[in-house]
Structure formats: structure tokens, C-alpha cells
C-alpha positions, 0 to 999 in steps of 0.5 A: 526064634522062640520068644521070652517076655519078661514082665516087672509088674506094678498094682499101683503107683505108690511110695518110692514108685512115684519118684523117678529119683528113688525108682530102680531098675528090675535087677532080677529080671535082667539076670534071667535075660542073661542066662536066656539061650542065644536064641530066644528073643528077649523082651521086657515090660516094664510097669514102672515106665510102660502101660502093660498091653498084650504082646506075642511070646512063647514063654513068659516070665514074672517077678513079684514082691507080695506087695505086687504079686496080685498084679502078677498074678492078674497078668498071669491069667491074661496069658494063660487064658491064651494057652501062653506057659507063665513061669513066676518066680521072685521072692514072693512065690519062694516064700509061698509056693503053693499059693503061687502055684495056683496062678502060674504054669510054673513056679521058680524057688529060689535063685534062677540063674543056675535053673533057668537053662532047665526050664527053657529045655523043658519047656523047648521038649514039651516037658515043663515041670511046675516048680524048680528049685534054685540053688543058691550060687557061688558067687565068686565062681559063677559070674554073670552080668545082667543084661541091661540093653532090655531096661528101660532107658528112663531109669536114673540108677542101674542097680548092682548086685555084689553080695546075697545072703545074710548072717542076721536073722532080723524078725521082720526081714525074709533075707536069711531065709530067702538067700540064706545066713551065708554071705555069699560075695562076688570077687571085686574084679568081677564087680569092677569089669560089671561097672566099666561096661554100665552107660550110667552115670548113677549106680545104686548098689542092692546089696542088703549091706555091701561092706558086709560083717566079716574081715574078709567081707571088708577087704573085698569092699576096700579093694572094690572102692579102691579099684574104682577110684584106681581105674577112674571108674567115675559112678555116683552111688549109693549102697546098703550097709550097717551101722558099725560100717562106721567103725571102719573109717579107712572103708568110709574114706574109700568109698567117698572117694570111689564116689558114695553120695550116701549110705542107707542103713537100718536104725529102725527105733530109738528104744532099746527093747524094741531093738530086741523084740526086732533082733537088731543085734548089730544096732544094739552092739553099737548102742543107740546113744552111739547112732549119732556118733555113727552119722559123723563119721560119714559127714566127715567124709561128704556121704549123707546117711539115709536112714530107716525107722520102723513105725507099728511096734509092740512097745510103742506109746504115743509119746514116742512119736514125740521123741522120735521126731524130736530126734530125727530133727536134730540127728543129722541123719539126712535123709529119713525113710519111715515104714509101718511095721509089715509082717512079709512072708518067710519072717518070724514075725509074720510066722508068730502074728499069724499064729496069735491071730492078730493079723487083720488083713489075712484074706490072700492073695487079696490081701497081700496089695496092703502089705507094701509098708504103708497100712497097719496090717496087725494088732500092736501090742500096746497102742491103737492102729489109728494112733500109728498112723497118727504118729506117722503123720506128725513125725512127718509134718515134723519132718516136712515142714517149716521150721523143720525141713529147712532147718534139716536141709541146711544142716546136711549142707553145712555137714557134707561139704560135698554139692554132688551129696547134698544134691542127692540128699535134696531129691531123696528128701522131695521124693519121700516127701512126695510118698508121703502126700500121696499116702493113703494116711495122709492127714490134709490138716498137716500135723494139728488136731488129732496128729497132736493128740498122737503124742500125748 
């Protein structure tokens, strides 16, 4: 029997990563063990739980975002030094295949599921080519379920894929052209069997939004909610999903009742030319002076609101950060995630830096190991790098500290009217307060002196 090794690679222990609450399981790697032949042996090492140590294969198998492909590609060499075929696929290397070609025997485009049993016959007849290209599936045709017996059994949520693609084309996101503009869905039947047979209490939905943007879309989140509330699929959950998912209310009440702690959705800026510059055009239909209008329809049905913003843009001042963090205190978003602005392969906006010269770490693949979200990785447009992350640190000593945190806490109690959701709410609020204190950014003097000067 041959043997396959997958492999979930880690550079560092960083952000989410440091939080058992906000780690998830390898999705993509569990779908290539799926459509693996019956018999090859399937193993996975998993950084995010396990120390990598060498281990027999015959063929192994690895999947990167940029900002761990040079830990892929450091475990690539180890085995090809060996004589051992390394296939690298993932987002990453679809986006820059030439690059990851360089440091793989083979490298997959695209979505594996329908090329996978190519490349094992390949390789099983000595022929292995160096790149394949996925095409991108019927979901509501092709059905399979991910094996989850090679996960590791630390893992708090099992991730759930039911849709890929999306219609938006978002400057700084690389979906559209990694999965394509087409919402692609899977039927809510096929979701609902996958959700019978998962161990786990706790489900996170990886969608990019699981409700989606058209009727048809809507209706097959309402039946999927109703399904699980119908067949007593008892799950905890949360799921991706825009803004004006709010404007469905008979959605929102379903889901709650299905079982959704909390939503996570991508509010990004308070400032309406920053929402252009990005090409949010979804949060400009609804208009930022309706965001908090959004919030209270999931409070009314007990689901929290996770919610994102984007730091680093061209339009910011320092007096910005005065105002944001004013605003996200008061709110009612329970849960806030806050990034720096990361140009990542396959987007417009790392296409148009680039070709501005204003990137400032451009030495890949080295380079790519600060492209996680966390380091000012260009020049913006009106403001200095260290005033960003000035910026970032007062929001968030803002945001973390007394009277702030408590006050924010006690708000989404007295909001949800759900234990389960708040206690949710808590963790996700002590994990991103771990990330944060553990930042290469993080200022020890906790929101005085030069933090203050960032918003004047």
C-alpha cells in the first residue's frame, strides 16, 4: 500500500493560531484525503497541534497560504532531498505558480477534488507532470465529504464548506479570482447528511458568505437552517456573511434557531471613500450610518456580530483612530477583528502596489512570512507606516482595557439574551486579546504616550 502525507504547514505561532477557540481544522486537506484511492495510506501532520518530524511516504502533499508558504516550502525541500515527489497546492501557489514551481515537483492550480485521481495515476505510471490545473466544480452535482478521521482530535471546530466563489471583486480580496465570480453552492441536503455524521459539537462554516447574494442562494440557506432545526441536528456555529444578510430577518431567526452563535462580517471602514478605494460595494448599498441598524437585528435574534476592519488605507488620518475606536465601543459589535491592510497575491490591490513601486517588502519568497495581516507591507497614501501602527495600538488598548472591555462585555450580555452566544463572544474577545499581546507591534506602555499622539 503506497503512502500519502499530507501536511498543514505553520511558520510561526501568531494571531488566531495562538487560541485553540479561533484555530480551525485544514478543510482543503481533508477533501484531498477524500478523494485519495482506497488504497494509498492517508496520514496528516498537522503544525498547528504537532512538531513536524520526518515521516515515511511515497507522495507528499502540501497546502499554503502566502503567509506560510515559506514553511512549505522549507518542508518541501526536506523531502525532495530525499528523492520523496512533493505536490504543493492551495491558494498560494495558484496565484503564483511559477514561483511555487521552483520548490515542488508538482504543483496544483486551482480546486483539486476533480484532478487529484490524475495526479495519483501519474504518479502510480512514472509520469507526473509539473502542474495541473483544477477545474472549478459543480457543487450541486459533485458531492464529497471531507475525511475528517485523519484531523487532529484537538481541534474545537470542524470547518464546513457549502459554497465557493464570489460575484464581488473586493480590491484587497483574491476569491473571485482564486474560485471565481460564480457562486457555486452545495444542495442543502448534501450539507445536512455532511452535519448528521460530524462528532462535533461546534461547527465553523468557511463559506466567504453562507447565505450568499441572490434569491436562489437565500432559499437554500433557509432550507439548510430549517433542515437543521427539523432533523434535531444539535451544532453550535458560526458562518461568514455580509452585511445586508440583515435585510433577510426570517433567515437570521432561522439560523439562531439552527444554532448560530455569531456571524462574522466584513464592515472593513467607517469612512465612505475608503469603502470605494476597497470596492465594498455591498457595504456601501447599505450605508455605514445603517451598520449599527444591521447589529440589532442579530442581537434580536441572540447572535453575536464579529466584526472586521481594515487598518493601513489610503485615506486615513490620525484622527481616524480617534473615531473608530470611539465607534466600535459604543457599536454593539461584539466581537472585533482588526487587520492591517495586505496586498496578497491575485488581488487588485497587490497588482496596482506593485506596479506603483510602493511595496516595501518585495524580496519573495522571503518576504511573504509578513504578509499575515499583521505588518504594514506598502506605503499609504497619506499617513506614516508607524502612525498605523500607532493607530492599531490605541484602538486596541481601547478596545481591551478597562473601562472599555467590560463596558463591551457587558453590553453583548445584556444584547444577546443567549448564554451559549455570549460565552462565545467572551472567548473570541480573550483570543483576539491574546493576538494582539503577543503582536510584533505591541506597544508595553498600553495605549499612553506615543499611541496618543497617533490620533491627534
Amino acid at each position: 500500500m503506497k503512502r500519502l502525507l499530507l501536511i498543514n504547514p505553520v511558520s510561526r505561532k501568531s494571531g488566531y493560531l495562538l487560541s485553540r477557540f479561533s484555530t480551525f481544522s485544514p478543510l482543503g486537506l481533508s477533501y484531498v484525503a477524500a478523494v485519495t484511492p482506497s488504497n494509498w495510506q492517508v496520514q496528516l501532520i498537522d503544525e498547528n497541534f504537532e512538531e513536524f518530524t520526518l515521516k515515511e511516504a511515497d507522495l507528499v502533499g502540501i497546502s499554503a497560504f502566502s503567509s506560510n508558504i515559506n514553511r512549505a516550502y522549507t518542508i518541501a525541500k526536506q523531502y525532495r532531498d530525499r528523492n520523496i515527489p512533493v505536490v504543493i497546492g492551495g491558494i498560494h501557489a495558484s496565484m503564483i505558480p511559477d514561483e511555487a514551481l521552483r520548490y515542488a515537483d508538482c504543483i496544483v492550480v486551482g480546486e483539486v477534488e476533480k484532478i487529484w485521481g490524475k495526479i495519483i495515476e501519474d504518479f502510480e505510471n512514472n509520469r507526473l507532470e509539473r502542474r495541473y490545473v483544477g477545474p472549478r466544480i459543480d457543487l450541486e452535482t459533485f458531492s464529497v465529504e471531507p475525511r475528517r478521521d485523519i484531523l487532529h482530535p484537538n481541534y474545537l471546530w470542524q470547518s464546513v464548506q457549502t459554497s465557493r466563489g464570489c460575484p464581488f471583486n473586493c480590491r484587497f480580496c483574491s476569491v473571485s479570482r482564486y474560485l471565481g465570480k460564480s457562486y457555486r453552492q452545495r444542495k442543502a441536503e448534501d450539507v445536512l447528511k455532511e452535519l448528521e455524521k460530524i462528532d462535533s459539537r461546534f461547527i465553523a462554516f468557511v463559506d466567504d458568505n453562507l447565505i450568499g447574494y441572490s434569491q436562489k442562494s437565500r432559499s437554500r440557506a433557509l432550507r439548510l437552517f430549517e433542515g437543521m432545526t427539523e432533523q434535531g441536528i444539535r451544532r453550535k456555529w458560526w458562518m461568514q456573511t455580509s452585511i445586508n444578510a440583515a435585510d433577510e430577518e426570517k433567515i437570521v431567526e432561522m439560523a439562531s434557531l439552527a444554532g448560530c452563535m455569531f456571524v462574522f462580517i466584513g464592515f472593513e471602514t467607517i469612512e465612505r471613500d475608503t469603502l470605494k478605494e476597497m470596492n465594498k460595494t455591498v457595504n456601501l448599498k447599505t450605508g455605514i450610518y445603517n451598520y449599527k441598524k444591521a447589529i440589532n437585528v442579530f442581537h434580536k435574534h441572540g447572535i453575536g456580530v464579529m466584526g472586521a476592519f481594515i487598518l493601513g488605507n489610503d485615506y486615513e488620518t490620525p484622527s481616524y483612530y480617534k473615531e473608530l475606536s470611539k465607534f466600535l465601543v459604543h457599536s454593539g459589535i461584539d466581537i472585533i477583528q482588526i487587520s492591517l491592510l495586505t496586498p496578497l497575491p491575485g488581488t487588485e490591490l497587490m497588482d496596482e502596489l506593485q506596479a506603483a513601486g510602493r511595496l516595501i517588502y518585495s524580496n519573495f519568497p522571503e518576504d511573504w512570512d509578513k504578509y499575515r495581516f499583521s505588518y504594514m507591507v506598502h506605503r499609504p497614501g497619506r499617513i506614516e507606516i508607524d502612525k498605523v501602527y500607532e493607530g492599531n495600538n490605541y484602538i486596541k488598548n481601547k478596545l481591551y482595557t478597562f473601562p472599555a472591555y467590560p463596558y463591551r462585555l457587558f453590553k453583548s450580555f445584556l444584547s444577546l439574551h443567549n448564554l451559549t452566544s455570549f460565552a462565545a463572544v467572551y472567548k473570541f474577545n480573550k483570543a483576539l486579546s491574546k493576538s494582539w499581546q503577543h503582536a510584533h507591534y505591541y506597544n508595553k506602555d498600553n495605549g499612553h504616550g506615543d499611541q496618543e499622539s497617533a490620533v491627534r
